[in-house]
N, CA, C and O atoms as CSV, one atom per row, in Angstrom:
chain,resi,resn,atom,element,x,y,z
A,1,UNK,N,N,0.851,-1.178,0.000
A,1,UNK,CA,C,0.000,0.000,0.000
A,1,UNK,C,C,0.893,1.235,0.000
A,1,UNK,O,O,1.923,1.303,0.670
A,2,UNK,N,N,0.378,2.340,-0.898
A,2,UNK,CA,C,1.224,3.490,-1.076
A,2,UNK,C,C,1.028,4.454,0.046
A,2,UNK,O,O,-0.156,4.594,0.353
A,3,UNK,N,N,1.965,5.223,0.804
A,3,UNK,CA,C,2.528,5.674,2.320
A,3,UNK,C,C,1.041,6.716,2.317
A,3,UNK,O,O,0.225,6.757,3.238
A,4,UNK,N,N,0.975,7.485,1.059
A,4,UNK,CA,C,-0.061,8.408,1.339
A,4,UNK,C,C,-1.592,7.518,1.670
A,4,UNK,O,O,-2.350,7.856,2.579
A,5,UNK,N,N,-1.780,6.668,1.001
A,5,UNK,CA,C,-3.169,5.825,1.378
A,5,UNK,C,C,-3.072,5.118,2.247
A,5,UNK,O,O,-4.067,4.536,2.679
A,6,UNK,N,N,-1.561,4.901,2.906
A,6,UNK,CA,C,-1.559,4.392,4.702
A,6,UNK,C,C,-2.121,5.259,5.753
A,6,UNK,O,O,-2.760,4.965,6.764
A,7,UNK,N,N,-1.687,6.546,5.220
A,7,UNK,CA,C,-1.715,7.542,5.956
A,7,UNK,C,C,-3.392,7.953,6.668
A,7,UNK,O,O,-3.877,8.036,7.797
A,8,UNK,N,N,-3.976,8.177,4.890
A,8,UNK,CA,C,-5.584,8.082,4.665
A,8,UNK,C,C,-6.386,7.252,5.335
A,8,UNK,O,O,-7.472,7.672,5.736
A,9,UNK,N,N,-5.962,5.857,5.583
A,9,UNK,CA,C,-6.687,5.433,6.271
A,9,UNK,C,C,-6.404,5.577,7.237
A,9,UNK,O,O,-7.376,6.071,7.807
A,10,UNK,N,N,-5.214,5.404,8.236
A,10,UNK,CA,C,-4.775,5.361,9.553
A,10,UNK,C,C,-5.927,6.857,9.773
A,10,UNK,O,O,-6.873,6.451,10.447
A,11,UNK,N,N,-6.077,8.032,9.505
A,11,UNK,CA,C,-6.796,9.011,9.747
A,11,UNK,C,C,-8.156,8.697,9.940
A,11,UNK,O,O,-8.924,9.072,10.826
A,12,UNK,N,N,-8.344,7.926,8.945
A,12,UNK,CA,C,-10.339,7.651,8.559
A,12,UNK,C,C,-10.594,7.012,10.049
A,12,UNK,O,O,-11.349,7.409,10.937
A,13,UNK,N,N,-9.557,5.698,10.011
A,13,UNK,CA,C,-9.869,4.680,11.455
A,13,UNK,C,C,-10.020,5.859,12.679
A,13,UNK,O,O,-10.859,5.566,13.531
A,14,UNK,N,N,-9.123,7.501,12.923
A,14,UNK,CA,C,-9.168,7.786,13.999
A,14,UNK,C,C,-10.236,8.580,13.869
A,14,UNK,O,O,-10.657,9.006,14.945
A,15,UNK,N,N,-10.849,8.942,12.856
A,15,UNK,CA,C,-12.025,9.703,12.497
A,15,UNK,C,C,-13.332,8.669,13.128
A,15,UNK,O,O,-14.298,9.257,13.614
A,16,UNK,N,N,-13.335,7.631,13.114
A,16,UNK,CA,C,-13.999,7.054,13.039
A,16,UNK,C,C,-14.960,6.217,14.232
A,16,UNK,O,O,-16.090,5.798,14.481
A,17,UNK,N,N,-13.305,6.355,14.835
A,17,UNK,CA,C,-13.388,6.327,16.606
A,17,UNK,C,C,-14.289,7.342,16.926
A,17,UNK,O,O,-15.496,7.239,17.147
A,18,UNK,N,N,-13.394,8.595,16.929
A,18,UNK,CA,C,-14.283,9.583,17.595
A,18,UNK,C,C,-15.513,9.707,16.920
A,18,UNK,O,O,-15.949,10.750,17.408
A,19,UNK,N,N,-16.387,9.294,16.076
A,19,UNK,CA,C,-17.178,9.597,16.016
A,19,UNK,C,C,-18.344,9.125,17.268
A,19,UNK,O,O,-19.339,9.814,17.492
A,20,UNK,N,N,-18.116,8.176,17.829
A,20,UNK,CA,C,-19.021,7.582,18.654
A,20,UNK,C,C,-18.536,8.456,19.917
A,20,UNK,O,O,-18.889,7.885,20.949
A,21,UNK,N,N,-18.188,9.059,20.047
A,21,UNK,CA,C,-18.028,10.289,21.050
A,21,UNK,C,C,-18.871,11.675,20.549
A,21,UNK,O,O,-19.399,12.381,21.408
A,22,UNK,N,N,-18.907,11.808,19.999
A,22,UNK,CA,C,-19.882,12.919,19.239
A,22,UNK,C,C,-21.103,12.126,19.526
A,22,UNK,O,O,-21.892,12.678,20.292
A,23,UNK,N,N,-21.437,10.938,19.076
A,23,UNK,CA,C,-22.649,9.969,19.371
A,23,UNK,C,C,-23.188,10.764,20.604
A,23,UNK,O,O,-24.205,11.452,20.697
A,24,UNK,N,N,-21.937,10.391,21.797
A,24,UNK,CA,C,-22.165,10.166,23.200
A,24,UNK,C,C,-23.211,11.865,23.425
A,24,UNK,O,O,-24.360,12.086,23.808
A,25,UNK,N,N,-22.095,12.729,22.965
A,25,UNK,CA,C,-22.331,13.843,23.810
A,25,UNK,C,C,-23.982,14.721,22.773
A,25,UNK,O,O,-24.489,15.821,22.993
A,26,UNK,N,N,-24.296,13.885,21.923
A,26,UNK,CA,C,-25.537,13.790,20.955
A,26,UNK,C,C,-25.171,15.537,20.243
A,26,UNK,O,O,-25.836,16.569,20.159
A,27,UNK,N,N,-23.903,15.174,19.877
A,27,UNK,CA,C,-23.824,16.143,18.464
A,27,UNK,C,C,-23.914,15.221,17.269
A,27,UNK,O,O,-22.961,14.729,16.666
A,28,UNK,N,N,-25.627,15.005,16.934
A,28,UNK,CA,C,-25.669,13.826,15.778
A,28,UNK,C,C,-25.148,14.539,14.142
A,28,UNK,O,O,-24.651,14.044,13.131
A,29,UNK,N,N,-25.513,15.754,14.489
A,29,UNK,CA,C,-25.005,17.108,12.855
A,29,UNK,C,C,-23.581,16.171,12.854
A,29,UNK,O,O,-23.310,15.357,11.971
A,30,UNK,N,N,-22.680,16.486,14.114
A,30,UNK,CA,C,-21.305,16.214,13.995
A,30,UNK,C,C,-21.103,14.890,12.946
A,30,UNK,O,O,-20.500,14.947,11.874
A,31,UNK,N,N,-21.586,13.997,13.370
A,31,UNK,CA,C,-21.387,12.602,13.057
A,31,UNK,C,C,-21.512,12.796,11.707
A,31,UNK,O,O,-20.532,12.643,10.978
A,32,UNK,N,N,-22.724,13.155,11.217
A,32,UNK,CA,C,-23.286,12.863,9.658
A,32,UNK,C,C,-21.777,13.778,8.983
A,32,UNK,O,O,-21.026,13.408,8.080
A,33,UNK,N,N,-21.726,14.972,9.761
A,33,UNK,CA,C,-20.627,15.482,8.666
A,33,UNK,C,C,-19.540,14.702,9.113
A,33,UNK,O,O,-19.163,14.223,8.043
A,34,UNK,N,N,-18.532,14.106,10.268
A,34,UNK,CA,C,-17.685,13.508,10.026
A,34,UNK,C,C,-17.522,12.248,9.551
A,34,UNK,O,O,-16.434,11.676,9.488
A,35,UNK,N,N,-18.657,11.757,9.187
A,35,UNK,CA,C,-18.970,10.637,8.683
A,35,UNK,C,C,-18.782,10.567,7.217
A,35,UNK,O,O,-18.602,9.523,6.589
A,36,UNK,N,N,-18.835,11.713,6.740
A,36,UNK,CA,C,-18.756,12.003,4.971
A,36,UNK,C,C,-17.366,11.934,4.883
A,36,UNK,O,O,-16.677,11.113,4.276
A,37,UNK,N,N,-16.908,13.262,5.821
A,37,UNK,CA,C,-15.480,13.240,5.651
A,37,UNK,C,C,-14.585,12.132,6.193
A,37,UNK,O,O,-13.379,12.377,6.201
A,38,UNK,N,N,-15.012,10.907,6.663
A,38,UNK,CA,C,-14.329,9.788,6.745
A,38,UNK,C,C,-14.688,8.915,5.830
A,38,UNK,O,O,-13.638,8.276,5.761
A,39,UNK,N,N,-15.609,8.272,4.854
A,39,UNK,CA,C,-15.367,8.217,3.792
A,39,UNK,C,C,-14.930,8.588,2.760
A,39,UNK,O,O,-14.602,8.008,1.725
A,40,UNK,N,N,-14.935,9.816,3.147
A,40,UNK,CA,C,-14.365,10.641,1.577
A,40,UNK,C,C,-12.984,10.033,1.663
A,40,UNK,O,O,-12.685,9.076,0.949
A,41,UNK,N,N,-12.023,10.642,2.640
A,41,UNK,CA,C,-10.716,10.133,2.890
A,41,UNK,C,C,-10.816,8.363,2.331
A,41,UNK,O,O,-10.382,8.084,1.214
A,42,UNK,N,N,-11.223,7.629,2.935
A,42,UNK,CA,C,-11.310,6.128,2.579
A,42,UNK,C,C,-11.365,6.071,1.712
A,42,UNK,O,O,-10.526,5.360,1.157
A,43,UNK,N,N,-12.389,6.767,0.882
A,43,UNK,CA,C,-12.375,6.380,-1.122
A,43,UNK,C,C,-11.277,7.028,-1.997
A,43,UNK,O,O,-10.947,6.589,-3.099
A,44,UNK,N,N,-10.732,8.138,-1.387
A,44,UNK,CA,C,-9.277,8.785,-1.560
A,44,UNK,C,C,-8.251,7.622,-1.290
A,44,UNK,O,O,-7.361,7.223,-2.041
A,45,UNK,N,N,-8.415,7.408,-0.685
A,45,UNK,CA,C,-7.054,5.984,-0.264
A,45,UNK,C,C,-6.847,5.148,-1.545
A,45,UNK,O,O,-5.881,5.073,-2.304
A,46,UNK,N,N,-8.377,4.380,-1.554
A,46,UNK,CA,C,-8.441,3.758,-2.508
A,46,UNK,C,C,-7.557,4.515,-3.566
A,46,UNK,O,O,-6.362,4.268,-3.727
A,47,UNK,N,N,-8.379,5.621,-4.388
A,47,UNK,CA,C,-7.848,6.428,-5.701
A,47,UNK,C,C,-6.205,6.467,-5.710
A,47,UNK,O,O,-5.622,6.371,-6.789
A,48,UNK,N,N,-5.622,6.580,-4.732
A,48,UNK,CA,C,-4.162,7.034,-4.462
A,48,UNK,C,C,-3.366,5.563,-4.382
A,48,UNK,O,O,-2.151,5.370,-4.421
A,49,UNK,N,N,-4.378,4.654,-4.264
A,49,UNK,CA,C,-3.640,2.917,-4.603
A,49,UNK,C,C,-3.886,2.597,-5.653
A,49,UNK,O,O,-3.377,1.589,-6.141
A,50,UNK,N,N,-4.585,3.224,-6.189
A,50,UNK,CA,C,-4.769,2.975,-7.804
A,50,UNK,C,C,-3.797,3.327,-8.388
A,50,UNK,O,O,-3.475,2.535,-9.274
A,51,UNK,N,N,-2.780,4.712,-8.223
A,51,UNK,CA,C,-2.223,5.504,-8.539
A,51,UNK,C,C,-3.008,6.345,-9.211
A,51,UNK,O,O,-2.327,7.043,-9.962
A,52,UNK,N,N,-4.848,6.725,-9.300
A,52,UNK,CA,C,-4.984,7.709,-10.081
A,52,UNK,C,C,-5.018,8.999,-9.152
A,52,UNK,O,O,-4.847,9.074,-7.935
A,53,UNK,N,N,-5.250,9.847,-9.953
A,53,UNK,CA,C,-5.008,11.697,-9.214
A,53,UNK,C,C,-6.447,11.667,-8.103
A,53,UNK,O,O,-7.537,11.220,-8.462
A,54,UNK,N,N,-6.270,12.037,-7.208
A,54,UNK,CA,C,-7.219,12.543,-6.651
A,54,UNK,C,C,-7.461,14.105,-6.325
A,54,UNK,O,O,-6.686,15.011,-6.018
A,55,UNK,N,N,-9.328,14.025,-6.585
A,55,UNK,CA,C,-9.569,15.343,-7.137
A,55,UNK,C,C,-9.846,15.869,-6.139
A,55,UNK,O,O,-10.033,15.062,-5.228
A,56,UNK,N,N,-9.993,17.125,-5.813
A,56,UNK,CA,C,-10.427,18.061,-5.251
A,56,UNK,C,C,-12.115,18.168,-4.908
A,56,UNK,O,O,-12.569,19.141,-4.305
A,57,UNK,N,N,-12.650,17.457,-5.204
A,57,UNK,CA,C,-13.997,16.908,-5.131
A,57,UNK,C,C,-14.204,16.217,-3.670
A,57,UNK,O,O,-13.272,15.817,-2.973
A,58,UNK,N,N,-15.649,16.139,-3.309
A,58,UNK,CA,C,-15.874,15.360,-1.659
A,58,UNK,C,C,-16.554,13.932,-1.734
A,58,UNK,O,O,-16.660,13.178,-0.767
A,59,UNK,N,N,-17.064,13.626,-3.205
A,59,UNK,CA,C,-17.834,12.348,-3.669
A,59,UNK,C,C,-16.975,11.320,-4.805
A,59,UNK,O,O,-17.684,10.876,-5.708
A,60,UNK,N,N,-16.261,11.123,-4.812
A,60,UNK,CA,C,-14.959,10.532,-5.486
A,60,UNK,C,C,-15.703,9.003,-6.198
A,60,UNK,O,O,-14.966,8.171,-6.726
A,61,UNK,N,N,-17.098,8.812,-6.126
A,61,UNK,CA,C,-17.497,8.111,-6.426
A,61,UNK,C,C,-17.547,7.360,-7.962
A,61,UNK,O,O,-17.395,6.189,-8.309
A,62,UNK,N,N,-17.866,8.748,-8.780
A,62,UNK,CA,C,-17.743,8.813,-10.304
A,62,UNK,C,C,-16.608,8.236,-10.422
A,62,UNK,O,O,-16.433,7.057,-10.730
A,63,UNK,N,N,-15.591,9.233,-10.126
A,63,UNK,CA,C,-13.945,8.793,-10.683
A,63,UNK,C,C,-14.137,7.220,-9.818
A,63,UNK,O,O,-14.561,6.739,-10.869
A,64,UNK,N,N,-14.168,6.571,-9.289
A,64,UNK,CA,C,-13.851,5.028,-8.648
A,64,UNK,C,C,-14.670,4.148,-9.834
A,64,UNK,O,O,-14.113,3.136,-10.258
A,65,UNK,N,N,-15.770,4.465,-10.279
A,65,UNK,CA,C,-16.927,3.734,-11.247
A,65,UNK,C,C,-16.529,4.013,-12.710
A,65,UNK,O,O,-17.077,3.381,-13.613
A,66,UNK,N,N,-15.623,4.910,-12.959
A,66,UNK,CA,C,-14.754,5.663,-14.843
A,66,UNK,C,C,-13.346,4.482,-13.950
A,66,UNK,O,O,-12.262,4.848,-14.406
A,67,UNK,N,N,-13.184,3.578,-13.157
A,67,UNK,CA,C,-12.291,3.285,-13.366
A,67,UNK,C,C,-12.603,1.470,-12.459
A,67,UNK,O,O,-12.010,0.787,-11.623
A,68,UNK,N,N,-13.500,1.398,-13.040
A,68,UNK,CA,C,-14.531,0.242,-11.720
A,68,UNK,C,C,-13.212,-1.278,-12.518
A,68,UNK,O,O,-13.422,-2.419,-12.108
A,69,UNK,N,N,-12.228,-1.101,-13.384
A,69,UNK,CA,C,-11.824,-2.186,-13.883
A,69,UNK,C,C,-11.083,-2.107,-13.230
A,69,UNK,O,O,-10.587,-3.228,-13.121
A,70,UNK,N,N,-10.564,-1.384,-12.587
A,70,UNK,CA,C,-9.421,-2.074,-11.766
A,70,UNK,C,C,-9.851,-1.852,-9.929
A,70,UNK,O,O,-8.984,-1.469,-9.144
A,71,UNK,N,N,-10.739,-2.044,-9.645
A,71,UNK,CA,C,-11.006,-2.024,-8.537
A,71,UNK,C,C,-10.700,-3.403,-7.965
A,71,UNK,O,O,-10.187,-3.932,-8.952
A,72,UNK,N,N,-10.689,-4.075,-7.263
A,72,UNK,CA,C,-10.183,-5.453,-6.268
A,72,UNK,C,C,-11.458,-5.642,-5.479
A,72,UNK,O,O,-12.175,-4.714,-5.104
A,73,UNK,N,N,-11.652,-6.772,-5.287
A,73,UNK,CA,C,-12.447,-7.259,-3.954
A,73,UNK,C,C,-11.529,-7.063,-2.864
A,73,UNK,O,O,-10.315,-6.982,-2.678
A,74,UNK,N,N,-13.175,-6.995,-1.880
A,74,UNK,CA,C,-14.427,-6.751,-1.703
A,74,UNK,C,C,-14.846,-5.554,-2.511
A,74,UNK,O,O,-15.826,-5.810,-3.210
A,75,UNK,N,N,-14.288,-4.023,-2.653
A,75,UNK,CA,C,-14.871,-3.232,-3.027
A,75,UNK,C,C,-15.490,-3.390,-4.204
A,75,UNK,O,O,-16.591,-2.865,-4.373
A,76,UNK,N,N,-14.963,-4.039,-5.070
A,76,UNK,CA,C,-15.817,-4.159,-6.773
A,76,UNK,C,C,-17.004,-4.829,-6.366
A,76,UNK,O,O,-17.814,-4.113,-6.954
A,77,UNK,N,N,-17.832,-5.861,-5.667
A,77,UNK,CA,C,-19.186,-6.614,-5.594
A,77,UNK,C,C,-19.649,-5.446,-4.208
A,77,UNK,O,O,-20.697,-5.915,-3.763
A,78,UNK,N,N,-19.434,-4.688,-3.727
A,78,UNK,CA,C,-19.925,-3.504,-3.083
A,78,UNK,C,C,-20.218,-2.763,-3.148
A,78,UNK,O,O,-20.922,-2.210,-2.303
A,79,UNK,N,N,-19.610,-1.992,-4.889
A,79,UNK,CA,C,-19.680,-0.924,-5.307
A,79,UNK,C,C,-20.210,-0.156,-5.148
A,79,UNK,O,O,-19.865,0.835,-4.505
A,80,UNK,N,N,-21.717,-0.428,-5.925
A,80,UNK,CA,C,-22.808,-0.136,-5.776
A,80,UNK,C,C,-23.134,0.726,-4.489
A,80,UNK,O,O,-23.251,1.951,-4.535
A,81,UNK,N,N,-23.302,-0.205,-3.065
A,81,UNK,CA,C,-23.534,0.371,-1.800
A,81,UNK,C,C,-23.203,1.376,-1.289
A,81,UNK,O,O,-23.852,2.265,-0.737
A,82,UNK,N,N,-21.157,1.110,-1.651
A,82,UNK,CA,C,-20.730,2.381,-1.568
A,82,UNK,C,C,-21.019,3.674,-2.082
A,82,UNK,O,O,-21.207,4.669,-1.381
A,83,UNK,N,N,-21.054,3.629,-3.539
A,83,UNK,CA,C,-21.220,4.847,-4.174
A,83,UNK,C,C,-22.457,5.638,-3.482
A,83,UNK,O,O,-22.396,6.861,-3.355
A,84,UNK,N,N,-23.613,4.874,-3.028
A,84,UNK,CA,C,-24.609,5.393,-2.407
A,84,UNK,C,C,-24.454,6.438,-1.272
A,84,UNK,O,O,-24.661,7.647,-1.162
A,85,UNK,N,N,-23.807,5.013,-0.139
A,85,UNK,CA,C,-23.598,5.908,0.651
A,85,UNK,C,C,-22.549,7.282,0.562
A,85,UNK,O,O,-22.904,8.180,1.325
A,86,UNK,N,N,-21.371,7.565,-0.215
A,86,UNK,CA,C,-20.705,8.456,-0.710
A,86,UNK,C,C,-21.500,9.314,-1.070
A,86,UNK,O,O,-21.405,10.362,-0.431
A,87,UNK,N,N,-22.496,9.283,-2.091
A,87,UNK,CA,C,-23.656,10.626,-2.544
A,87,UNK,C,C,-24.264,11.178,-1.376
A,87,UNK,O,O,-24.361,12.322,-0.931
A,88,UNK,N,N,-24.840,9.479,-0.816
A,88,UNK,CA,C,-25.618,9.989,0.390
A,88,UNK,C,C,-25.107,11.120,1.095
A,88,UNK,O,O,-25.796,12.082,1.435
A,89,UNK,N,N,-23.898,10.989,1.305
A,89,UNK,CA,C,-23.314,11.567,2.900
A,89,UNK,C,C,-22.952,13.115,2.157
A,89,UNK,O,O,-23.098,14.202,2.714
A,90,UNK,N,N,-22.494,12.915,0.895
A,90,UNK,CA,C,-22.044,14.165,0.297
A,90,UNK,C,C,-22.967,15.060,0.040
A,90,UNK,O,O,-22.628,16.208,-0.246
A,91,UNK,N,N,-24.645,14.592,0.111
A,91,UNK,CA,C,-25.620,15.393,-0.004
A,91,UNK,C,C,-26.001,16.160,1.182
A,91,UNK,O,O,-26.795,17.098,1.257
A,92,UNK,N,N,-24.995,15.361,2.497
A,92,UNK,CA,C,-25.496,16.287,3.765
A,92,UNK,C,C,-24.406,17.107,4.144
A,92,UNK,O,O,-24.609,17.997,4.970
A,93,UNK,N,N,-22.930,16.885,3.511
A,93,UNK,CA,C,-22.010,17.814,4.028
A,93,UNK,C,C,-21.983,18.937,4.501
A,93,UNK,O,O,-21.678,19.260,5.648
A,94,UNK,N,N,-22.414,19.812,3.339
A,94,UNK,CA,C,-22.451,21.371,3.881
A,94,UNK,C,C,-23.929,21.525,4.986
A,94,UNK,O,O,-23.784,22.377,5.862
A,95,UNK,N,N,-25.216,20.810,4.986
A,95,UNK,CA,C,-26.124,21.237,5.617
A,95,UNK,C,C,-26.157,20.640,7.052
A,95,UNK,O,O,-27.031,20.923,7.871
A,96,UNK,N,N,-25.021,19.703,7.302
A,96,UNK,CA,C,-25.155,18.994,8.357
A,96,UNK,C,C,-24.152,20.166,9.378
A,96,UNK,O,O,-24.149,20.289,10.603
A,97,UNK,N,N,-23.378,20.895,8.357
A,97,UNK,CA,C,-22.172,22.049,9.104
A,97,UNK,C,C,-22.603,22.932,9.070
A,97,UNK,O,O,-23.268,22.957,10.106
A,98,UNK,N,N,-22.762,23.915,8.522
A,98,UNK,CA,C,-23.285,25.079,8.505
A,98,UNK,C,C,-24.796,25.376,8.461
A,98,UNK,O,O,-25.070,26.542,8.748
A,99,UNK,N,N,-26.238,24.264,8.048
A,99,UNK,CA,C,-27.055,24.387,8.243
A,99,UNK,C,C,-28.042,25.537,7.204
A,99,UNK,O,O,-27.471,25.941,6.191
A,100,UNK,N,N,-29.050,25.885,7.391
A,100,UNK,CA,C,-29.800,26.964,6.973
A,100,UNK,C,C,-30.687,27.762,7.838
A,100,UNK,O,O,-30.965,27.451,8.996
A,101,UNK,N,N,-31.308,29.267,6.947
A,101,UNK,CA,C,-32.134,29.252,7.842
A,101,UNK,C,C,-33.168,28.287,8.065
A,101,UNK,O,O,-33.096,27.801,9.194
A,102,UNK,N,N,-34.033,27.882,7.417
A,102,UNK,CA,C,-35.034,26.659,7.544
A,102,UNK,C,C,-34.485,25.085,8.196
A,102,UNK,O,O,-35.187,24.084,8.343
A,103,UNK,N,N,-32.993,25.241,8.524
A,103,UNK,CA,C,-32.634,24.230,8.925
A,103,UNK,C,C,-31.801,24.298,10.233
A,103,UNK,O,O,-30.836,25.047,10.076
A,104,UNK,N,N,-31.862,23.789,11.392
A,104,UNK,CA,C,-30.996,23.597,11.870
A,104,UNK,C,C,-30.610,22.562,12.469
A,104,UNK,O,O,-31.331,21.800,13.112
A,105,UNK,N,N,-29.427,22.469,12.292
A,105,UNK,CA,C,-28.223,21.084,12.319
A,105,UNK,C,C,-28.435,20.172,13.762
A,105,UNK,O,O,-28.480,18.943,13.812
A,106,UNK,N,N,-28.520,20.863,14.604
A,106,UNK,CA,C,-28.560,20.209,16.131
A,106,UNK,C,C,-30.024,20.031,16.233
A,106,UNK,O,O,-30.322,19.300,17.177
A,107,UNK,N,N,-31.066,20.491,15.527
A,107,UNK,CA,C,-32.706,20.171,15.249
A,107,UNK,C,C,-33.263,18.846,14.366
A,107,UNK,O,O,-34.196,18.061,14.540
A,108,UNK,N,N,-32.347,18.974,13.453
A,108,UNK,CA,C,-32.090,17.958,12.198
A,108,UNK,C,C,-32.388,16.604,12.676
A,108,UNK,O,O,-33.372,15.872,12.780
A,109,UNK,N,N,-30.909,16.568,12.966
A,109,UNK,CA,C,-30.360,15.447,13.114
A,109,UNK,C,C,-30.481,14.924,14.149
A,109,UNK,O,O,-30.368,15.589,15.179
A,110,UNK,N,N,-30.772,13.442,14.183
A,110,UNK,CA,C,-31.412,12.845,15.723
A,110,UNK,C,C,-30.546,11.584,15.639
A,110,UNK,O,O,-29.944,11.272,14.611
A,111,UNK,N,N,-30.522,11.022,16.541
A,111,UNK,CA,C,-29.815,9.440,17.204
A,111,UNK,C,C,-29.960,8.407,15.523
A,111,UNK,O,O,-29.190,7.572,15.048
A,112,UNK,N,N,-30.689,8.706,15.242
A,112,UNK,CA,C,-30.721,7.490,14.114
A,112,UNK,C,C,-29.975,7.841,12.816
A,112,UNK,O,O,-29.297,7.091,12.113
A,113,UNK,N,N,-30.283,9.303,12.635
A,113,UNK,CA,C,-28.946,9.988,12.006
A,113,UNK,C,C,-27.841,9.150,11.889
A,113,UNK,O,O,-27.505,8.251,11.118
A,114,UNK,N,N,-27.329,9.742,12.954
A,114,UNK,CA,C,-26.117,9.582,13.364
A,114,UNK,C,C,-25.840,7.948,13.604
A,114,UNK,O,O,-24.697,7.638,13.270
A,115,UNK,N,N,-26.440,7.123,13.983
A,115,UNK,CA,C,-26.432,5.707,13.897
A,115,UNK,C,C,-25.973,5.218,12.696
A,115,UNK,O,O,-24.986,4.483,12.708
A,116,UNK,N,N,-26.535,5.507,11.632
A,116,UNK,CA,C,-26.903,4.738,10.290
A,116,UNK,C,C,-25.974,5.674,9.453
A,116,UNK,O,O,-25.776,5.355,8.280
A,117,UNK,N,N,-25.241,7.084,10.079
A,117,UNK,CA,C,-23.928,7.450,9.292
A,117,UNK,C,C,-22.655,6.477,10.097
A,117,UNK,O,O,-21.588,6.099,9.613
A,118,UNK,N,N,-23.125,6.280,11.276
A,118,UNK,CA,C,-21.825,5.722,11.628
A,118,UNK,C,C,-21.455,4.369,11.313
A,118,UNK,O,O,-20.354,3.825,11.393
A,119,UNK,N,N,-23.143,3.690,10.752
A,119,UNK,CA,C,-22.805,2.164,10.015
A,119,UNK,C,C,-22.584,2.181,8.930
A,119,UNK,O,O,-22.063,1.180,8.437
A,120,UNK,N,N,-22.914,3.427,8.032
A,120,UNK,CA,C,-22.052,3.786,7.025
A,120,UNK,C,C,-20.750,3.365,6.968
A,120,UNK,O,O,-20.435,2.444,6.216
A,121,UNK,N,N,-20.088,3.826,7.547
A,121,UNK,CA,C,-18.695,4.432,7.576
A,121,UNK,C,C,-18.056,2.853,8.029
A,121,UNK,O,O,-17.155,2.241,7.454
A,122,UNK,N,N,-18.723,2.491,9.065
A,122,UNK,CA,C,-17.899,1.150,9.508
A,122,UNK,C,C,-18.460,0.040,8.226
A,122,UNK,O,O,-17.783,-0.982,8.115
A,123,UNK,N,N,-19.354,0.158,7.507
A,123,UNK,CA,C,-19.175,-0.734,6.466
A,123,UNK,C,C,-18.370,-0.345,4.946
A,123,UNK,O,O,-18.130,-1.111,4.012
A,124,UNK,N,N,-18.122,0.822,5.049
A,124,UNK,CA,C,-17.302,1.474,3.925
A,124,UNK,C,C,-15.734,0.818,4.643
A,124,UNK,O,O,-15.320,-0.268,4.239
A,125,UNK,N,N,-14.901,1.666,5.803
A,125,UNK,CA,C,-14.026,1.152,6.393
A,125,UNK,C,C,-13.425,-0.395,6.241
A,125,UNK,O,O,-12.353,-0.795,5.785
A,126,UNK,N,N,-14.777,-1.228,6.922
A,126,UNK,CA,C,-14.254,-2.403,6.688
A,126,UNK,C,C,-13.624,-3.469,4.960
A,126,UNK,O,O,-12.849,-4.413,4.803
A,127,UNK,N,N,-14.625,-2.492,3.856
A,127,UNK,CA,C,-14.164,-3.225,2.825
A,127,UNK,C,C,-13.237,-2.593,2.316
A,127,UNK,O,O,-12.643,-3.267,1.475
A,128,UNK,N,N,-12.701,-1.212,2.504
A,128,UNK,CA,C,-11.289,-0.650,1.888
A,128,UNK,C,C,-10.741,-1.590,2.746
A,128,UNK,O,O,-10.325,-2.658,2.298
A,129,UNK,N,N,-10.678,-1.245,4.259
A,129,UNK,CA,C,-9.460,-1.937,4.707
A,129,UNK,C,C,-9.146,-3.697,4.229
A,129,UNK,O,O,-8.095,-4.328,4.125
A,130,UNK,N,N,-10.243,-3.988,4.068
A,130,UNK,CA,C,-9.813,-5.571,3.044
A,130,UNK,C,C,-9.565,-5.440,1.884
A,130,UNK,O,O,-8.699,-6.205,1.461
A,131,UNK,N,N,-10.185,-4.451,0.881
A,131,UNK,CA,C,-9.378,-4.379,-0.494
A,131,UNK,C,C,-8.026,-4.004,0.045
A,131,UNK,O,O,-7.212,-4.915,0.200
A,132,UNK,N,N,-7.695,-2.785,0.346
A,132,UNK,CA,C,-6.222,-2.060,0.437
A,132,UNK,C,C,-4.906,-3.389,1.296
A,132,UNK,O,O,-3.677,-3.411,1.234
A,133,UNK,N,N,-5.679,-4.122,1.865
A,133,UNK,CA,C,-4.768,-5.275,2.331
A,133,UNK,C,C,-3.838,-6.130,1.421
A,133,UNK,O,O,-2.625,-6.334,1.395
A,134,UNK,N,N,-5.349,-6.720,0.382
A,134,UNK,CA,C,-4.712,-7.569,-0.914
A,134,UNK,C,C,-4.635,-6.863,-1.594
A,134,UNK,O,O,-5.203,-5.788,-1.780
A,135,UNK,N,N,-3.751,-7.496,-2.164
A,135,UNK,CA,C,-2.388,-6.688,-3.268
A,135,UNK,C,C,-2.100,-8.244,-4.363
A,135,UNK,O,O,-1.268,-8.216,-5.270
């Protein structure tokens, strides 16, 4: 595995921890947005073991699916799931942080939120970290 997508994940895993501390103290906004941004990083890993460029973008999904031939199991028969949840989470980024007027973030977002971003993330997690293993 290439040092920068060691790196990526070693981050996602500590992202990932704390999220169930945010759980605790019921900042569920928190979760959903660090929950994006710990996949995002994870599907970055991936891209950067591919050796392709990674973009400046927060849904890296497209570019992983323009390049679904060289993806490895588990992630290639997952795909699918993933890419979901990736849109999913990328559709709440900015509103889960900064919010609106008609919205607010700590109003929003409730326990189940935040549950079902954080099983997100631990089922995204677990199949990079088994693709990025085999080589």
């Amino acid at each position: 595995m290439d040092k920068l997508s060691e790196d990526y994940l070693k981050r996602a895993i500590i992202r990932y921890e704390v999220l169930n501390e945010y759980l605790k103290r019921e900042g569920y906004a928190e979760v959903v947005r660090e929950a994006q941004e710990t996949v995002e990083l994870l599907l970055k890993a991936v891209l950067i073991d591919l050796g392709l460029i990674v973009p400046t973008m927060h849904d890296v999904s497209l570019i992983l699916e323009k390049n679904k031939e060289f993806l490895r199991e588990p992630l290639l028969s997952n795909f699918e799931k993933i890419r979901t949840i990736s849109k999913t989470l990328r559709k709440e980024r900015e509103v889960s942080f900064y919010g609106a007027e008609d919205f607010l973030p700590s109003e929003e977002y409730d326990e189940i939120d935040a549950r079902n971003a954080i099983d997100d993330v631990k089922f995204v997690l677990d199949i990079v970290k088994r693709t990025l293993e085999i080589k």
